[in-house]
C-alpha positions as CSV (number, residue, x, y, z in Angstrom):
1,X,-11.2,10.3,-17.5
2,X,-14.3,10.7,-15.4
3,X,-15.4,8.3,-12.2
4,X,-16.4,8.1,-9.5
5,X,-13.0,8.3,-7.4
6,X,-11.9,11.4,-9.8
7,X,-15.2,13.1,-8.2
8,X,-15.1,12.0,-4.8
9,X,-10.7,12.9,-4.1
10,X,-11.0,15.6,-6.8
11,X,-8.1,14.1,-9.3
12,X,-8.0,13.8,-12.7
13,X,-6.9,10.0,-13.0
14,X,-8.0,7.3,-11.5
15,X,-5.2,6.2,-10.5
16,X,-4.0,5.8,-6.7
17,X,-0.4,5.7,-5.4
18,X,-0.6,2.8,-2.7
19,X,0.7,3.7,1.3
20,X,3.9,1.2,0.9
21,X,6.1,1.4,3.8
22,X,9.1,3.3,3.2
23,X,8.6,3.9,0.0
24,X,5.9,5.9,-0.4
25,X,6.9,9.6,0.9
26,X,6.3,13.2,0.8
27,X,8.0,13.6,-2.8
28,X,6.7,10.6,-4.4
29,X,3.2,11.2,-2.9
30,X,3.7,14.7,-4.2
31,X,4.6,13.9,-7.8
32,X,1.5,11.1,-7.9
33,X,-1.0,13.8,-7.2
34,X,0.8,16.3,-9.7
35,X,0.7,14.3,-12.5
36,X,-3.0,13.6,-11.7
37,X,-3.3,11.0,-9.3
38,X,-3.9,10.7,-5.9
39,X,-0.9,9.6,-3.9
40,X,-0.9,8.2,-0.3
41,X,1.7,8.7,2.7
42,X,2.9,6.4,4.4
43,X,2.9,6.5,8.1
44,X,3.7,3.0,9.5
45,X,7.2,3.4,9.9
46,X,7.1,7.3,11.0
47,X,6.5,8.7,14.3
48,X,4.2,11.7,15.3
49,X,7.0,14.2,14.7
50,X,7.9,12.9,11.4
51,X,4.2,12.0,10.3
52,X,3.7,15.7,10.6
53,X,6.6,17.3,9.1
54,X,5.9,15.0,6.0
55,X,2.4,16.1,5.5
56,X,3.5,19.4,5.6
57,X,6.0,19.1,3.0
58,X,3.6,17.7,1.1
59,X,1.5,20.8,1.0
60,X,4.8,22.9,-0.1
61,X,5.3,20.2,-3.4
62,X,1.8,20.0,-4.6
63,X,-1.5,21.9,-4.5
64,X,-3.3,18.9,-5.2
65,X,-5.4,16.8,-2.7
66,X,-3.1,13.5,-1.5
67,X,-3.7,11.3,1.4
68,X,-2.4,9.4,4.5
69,X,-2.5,6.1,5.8
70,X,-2.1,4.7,9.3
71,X,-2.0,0.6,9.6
72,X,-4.3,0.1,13.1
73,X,-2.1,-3.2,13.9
74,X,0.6,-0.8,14.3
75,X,2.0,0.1,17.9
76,X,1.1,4.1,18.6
77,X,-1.1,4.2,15.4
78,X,-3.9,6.1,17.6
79,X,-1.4,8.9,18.2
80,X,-0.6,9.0,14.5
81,X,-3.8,8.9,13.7
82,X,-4.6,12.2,15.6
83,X,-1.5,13.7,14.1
84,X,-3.5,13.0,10.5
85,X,-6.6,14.8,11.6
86,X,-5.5,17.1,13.3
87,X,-3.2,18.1,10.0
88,X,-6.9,17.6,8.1
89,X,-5.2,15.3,5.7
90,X,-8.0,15.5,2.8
91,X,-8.1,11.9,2.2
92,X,-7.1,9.4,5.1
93,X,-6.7,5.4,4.4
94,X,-6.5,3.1,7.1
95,X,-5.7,-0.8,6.7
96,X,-5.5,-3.7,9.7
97,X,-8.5,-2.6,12.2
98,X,-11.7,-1.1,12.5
99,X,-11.9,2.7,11.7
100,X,-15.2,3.8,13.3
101,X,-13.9,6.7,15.4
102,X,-10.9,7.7,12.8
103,X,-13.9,7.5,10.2
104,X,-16.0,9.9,12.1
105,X,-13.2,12.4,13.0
106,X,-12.2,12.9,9.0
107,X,-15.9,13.3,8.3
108,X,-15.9,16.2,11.3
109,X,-13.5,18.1,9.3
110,X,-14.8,17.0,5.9
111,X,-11.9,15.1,4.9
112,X,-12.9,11.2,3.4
113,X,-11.8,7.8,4.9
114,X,-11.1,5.2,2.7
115,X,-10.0,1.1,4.4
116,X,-8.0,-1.0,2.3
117,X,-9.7,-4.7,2.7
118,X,-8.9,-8.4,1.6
119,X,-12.3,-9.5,1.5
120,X,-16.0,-9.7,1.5
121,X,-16.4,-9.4,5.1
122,X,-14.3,-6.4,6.1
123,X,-15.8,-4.7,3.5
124,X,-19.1,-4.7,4.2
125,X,-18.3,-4.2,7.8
126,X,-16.0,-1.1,7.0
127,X,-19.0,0.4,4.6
128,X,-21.6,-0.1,7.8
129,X,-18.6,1.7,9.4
130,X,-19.2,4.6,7.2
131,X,-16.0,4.8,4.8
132,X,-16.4,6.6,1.6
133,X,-14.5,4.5,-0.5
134,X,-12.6,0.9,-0.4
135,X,-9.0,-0.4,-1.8
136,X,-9.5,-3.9,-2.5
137,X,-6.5,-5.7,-2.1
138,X,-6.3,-9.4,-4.6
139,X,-3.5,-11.7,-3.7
140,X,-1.2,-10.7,-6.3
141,X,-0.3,-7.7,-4.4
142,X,2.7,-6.9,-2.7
143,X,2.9,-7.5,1.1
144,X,-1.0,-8.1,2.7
145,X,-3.3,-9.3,-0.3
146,X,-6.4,-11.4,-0.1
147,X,-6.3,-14.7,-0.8
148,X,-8.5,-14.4,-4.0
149,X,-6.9,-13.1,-6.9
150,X,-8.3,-9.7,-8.3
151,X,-10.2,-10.9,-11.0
152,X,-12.5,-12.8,-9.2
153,X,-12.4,-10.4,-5.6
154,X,-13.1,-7.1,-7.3
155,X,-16.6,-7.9,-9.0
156,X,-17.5,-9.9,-6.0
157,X,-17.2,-6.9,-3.7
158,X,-18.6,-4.3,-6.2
159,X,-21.9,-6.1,-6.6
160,X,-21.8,-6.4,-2.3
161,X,-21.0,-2.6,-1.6
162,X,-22.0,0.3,-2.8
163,X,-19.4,2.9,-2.1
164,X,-16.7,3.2,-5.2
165,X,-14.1,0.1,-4.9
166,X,-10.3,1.1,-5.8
167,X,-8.7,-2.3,-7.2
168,X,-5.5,-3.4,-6.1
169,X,-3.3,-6.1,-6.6
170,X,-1.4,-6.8,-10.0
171,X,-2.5,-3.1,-11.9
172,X,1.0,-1.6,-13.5
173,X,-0.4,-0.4,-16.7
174,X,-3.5,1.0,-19.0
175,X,-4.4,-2.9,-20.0
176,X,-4.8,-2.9,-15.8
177,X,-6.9,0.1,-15.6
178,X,-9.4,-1.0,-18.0
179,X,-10.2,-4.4,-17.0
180,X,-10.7,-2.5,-13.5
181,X,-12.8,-0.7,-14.8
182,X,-14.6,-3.1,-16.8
183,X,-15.4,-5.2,-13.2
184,X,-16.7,-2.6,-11.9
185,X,-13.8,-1.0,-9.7
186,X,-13.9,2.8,-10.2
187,X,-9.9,3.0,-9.8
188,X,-6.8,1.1,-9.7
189,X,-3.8,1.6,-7.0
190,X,-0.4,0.6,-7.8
191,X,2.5,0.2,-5.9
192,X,5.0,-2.1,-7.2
193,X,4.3,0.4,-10.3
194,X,5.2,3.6,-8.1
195,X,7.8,1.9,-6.5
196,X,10.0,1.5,-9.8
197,X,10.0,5.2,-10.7
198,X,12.4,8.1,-10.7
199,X,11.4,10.2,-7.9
200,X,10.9,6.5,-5.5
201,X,13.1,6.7,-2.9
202,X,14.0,3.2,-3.3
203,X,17.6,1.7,-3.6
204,X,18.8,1.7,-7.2
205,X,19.4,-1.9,-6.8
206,X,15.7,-2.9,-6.1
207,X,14.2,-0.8,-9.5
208,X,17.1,-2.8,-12.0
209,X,16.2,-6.1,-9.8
210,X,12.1,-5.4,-10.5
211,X,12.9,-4.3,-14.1
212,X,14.2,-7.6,-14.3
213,X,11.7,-10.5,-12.4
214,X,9.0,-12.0,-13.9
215,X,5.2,-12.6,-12.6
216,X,6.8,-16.2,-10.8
217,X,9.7,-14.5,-9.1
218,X,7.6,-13.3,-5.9
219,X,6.3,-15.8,-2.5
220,X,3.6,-15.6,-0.3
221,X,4.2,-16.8,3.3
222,X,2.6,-15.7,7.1
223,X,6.4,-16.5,8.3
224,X,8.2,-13.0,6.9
225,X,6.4,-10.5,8.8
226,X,3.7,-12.0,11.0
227,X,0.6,-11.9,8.1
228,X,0.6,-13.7,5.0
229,X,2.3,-11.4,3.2
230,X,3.9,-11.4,-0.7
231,X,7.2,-10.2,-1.6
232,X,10.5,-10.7,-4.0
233,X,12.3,-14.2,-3.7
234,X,15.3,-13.7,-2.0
235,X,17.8,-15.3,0.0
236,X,16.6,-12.6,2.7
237,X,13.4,-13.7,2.6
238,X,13.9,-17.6,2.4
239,X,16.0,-16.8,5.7
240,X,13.1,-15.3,7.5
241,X,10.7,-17.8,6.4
242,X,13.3,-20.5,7.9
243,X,14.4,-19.5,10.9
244,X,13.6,-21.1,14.0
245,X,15.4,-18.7,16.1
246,X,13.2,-15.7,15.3
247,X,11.6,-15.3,18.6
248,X,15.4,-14.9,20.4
249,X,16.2,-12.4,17.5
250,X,13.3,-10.4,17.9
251,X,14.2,-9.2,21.1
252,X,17.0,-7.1,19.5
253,X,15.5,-6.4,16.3
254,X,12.3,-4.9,18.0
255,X,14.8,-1.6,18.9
256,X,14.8,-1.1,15.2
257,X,11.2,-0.4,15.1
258,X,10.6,0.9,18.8
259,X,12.9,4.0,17.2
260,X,10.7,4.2,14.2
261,X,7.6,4.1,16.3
262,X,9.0,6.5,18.7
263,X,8.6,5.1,21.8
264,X,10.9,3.4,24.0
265,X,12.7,-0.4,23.3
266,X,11.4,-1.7,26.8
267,X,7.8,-1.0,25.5
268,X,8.3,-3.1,22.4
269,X,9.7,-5.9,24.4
270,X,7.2,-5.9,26.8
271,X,4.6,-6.0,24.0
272,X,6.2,-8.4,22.5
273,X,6.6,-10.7,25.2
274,X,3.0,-10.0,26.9
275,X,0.8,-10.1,23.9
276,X,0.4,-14.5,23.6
277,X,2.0,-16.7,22.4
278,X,0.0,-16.2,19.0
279,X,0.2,-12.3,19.1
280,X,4.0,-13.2,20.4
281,X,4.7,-14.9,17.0
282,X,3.4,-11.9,14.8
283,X,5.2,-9.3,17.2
284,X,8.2,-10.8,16.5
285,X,8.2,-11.6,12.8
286,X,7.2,-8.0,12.3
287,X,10.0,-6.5,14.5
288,X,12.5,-9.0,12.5
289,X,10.7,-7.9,9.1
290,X,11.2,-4.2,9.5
291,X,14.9,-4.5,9.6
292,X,15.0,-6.5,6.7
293,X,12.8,-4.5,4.7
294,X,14.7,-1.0,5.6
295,X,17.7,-3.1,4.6
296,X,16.4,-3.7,1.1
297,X,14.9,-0.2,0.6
298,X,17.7,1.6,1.8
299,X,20.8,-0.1,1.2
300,X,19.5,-2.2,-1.8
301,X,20.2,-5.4,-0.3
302,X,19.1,-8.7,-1.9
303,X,20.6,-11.6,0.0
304,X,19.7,-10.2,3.9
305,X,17.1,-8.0,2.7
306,X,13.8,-8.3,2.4
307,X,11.4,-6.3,-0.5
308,X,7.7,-6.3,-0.5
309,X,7.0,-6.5,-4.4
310,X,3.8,-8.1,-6.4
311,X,3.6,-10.4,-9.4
312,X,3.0,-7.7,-11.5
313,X,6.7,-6.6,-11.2
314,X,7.1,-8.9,-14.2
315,X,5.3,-6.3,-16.8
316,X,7.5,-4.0,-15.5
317,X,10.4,-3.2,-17.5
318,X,11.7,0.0,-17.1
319,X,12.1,3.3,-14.3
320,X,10.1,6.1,-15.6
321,X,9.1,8.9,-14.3
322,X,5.9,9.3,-12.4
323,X,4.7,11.4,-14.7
324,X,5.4,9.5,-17.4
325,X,4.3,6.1,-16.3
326,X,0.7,8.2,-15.8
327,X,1.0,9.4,-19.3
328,X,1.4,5.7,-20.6
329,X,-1.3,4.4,-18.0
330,X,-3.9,6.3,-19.3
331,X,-3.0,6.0,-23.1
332,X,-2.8,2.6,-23.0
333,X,-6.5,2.1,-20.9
334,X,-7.7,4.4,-24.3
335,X,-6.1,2.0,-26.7
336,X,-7.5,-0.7,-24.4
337,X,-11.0,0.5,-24.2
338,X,-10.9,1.4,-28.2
339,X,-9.7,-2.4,-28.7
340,X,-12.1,-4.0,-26.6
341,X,-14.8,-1.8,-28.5
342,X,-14.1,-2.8,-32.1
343,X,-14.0,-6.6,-30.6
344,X,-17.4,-6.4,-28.6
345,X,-18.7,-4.9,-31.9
346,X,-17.7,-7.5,-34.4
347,X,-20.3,-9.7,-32.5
């Protein structure tokens, strides 16, 4: 399977392992590009130390190209962000800001930047920029999507760019991949997908409970971590929506992520507490939304946790390996693309 994404990262699928915090990490990004894909690290809840060391594994699990991500929004993501190039991660993604200087230092080295965008706007600004490539997120995604759904958002931004557009948002099998294709995206990512496989590092709990939701089982709200985000509906995450006291809990939970992020609690607070009142609000959802979500991912738990997952955990069914949910991904976008053939021909 030839496109343009296989030629620009060198892969032999299509087929794109999204950055999902926490879940996306130097074995699973290893085992998307072995079985042909192109799998992308996760740095957002890494510091510099850790950012490195995983990139580096990486190189000792696969021989294939992979790729990094680094949210801008994200405190210290400029010192992570040099940690990427100066690794020469071959493909870097960034998502949440504008990349101009990031885009320019990958291109020094001859690596290729690629910005994940909700809509029309960012993308056209982020080509101008001079990415090489775009993931297009649609609203069925899990955590940030658009607020267009992918069917509509990926042909409107192929016919406004002209770099290759990755699709994103509700792609989990070969069905997926084809109609991609057939708008006009070059590639699919998948997360929720990824997420639900063997070599995920994700809580036992959380693959049985996506194995068993359906497309309706998932909510969209601005009040779980500061963006309008989408994830499972749970008691955890009903909690955060409701809670009036978040502000007062954020001053503790921010030590949570101040650890991640490496740099000291006072720092966080004072961010927090100097940023706005607007910038406040977001601070402090996303400080109360990291514990939540570590919570789900690592302990498996539903009713205080809080797990980013998109509508298309309901054609989801079983864990697989990563190798094997490639091998069905691209037999069933054959059987797809034979079906839609004999149709279009009976015309």
């Amino acid at each position: 399977m030839k496109t343009r994404i296989t030629d620009l990262f060198d892969c032999r699928y299509p087929v794109v392992l999204s950055g999902m915090t926490g879940v996306s990490n130097a074995e699973l990004v290893a085992a998307v590009a072995n079985a042909g894909g192109l799998g992308i690290l996760a740095t957002a809840d890494l510091d510099e130390a850790q950012t490195r060391t995983a990139i580096r594994k990486i190189r000792t699990l696969t021989d294939k190209n992979f790729a990094a991500n680094v949210p801008l929004l994200i405190p210290g993501a400029d010192k992570k962000a040099a940690v990427l190039i100066e690794e020469k991660v071959p493909v870097i993604n960034y998502t949440l800001g504008k990349g101009t200087h990031l885009i320019r230092a990958v291109h020094d080295y001859g690596g290729r930047a690629v910005a994940t965008v909700t809509n029309g706007a960012h993308a056209l600004s982020a080509q101008k920029s001079g990415v090489d490539a775009l993931i297009v997120t649609g609203h069925e995604a899990a955590a940030h999507g658009g607020e267009a759904t992918s069917l509509v958002l990926i042909p409107s931004i192929v016919d406004a760019v002209d770099v290759p557009v990755i699709a994103a948002g509700g792609f989990a099998d070969g069905r997926g991949l084809a109609a991609a294709l057939t708008l006009g995206a070059e590639g699919i990512a998948m997360g929720t997908r990824f997420m639900n496989t063997i070599e995920s590092p994700v809580h036992e709990n959380m693959k049985a409970m996506s194995n068993r939701k359906k497309v309706f089982d998932t909510i969209y709200s601005d009040r779980l971590d500061g963006l309008p985000c989408r994830a499972i509906a749970s008691p955890g995450a009903m909690n955060l929506i409701k809670d009036r006291f978040y502000l007062v809990k954020a001053l503790f939970n921010s030590r949570h992520a101040a650890r991640a992020y490496g740099f000291p609690w006072i720092k966080a607070l004072a961010g927090i507490l100097l940023a706005g009142y607007t910038k406040s609000k977001q601070l402090a959802r996303l400080s109360n939304a990291f514990k939540a979500v570590r919570l789900a991912i690592d302990e498996g738990e539903y009713d205080k946790g809080l797990f980013l997952m998109g509508q298309v955990t309901g054609l989801v069914q079983e864990t697989l390996s990563v190798s094997e949910v490639m091998e069905k991904v691209i037999t069933e976008a054959h059987t797809a693309q034979a079906g839609l053939s004999q149709k279009l021909g009976s015309f």
